[in-house]
Residue, then its C-alpha position, 0 to 999 in steps of 0.5 A: x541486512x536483517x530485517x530490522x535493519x530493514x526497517x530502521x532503514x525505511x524509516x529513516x529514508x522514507x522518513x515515517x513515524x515509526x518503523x514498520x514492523x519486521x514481520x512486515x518485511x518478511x511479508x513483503x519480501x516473500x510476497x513482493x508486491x504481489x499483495x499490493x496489486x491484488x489490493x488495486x484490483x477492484x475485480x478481486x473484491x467481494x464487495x465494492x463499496x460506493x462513495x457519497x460523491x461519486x462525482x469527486x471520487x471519479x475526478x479524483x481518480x483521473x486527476x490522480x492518474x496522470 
């Protein structure tokens, strides 16, 4: 399967706006999901920016976490 063949197939199955990009595919596919747990790691930041209402962010995270 190419890579826009890929995406049309995300597309349709994920049920999104537009297709993603075919670059995008190839990014994802060499890389894996390796760029996306780097994403979730707050450790590997430069800067951690902290919300106006911590109170909600936190509560938000624990309810989203079960």
């Amino acid at each position: 399967m190419s890579n826009p063949q890929l995406a049309e197939w995300a597309k349709e199955t994920f049920d999104l706006q537009k297709a993603p990009d075919a670059s995008t595919i190839s990014k994802f596919l060499k890389r894996g999901d390796k760029d996306l747990i780097i994403q979730a790691n707050i450790k590997n930041r430069k800067r951690v920016r902290k919300g106006k209402c911590s109170e909600i962010e936190n509560a938000s995270v624990i309810l989203l976490a079960y």
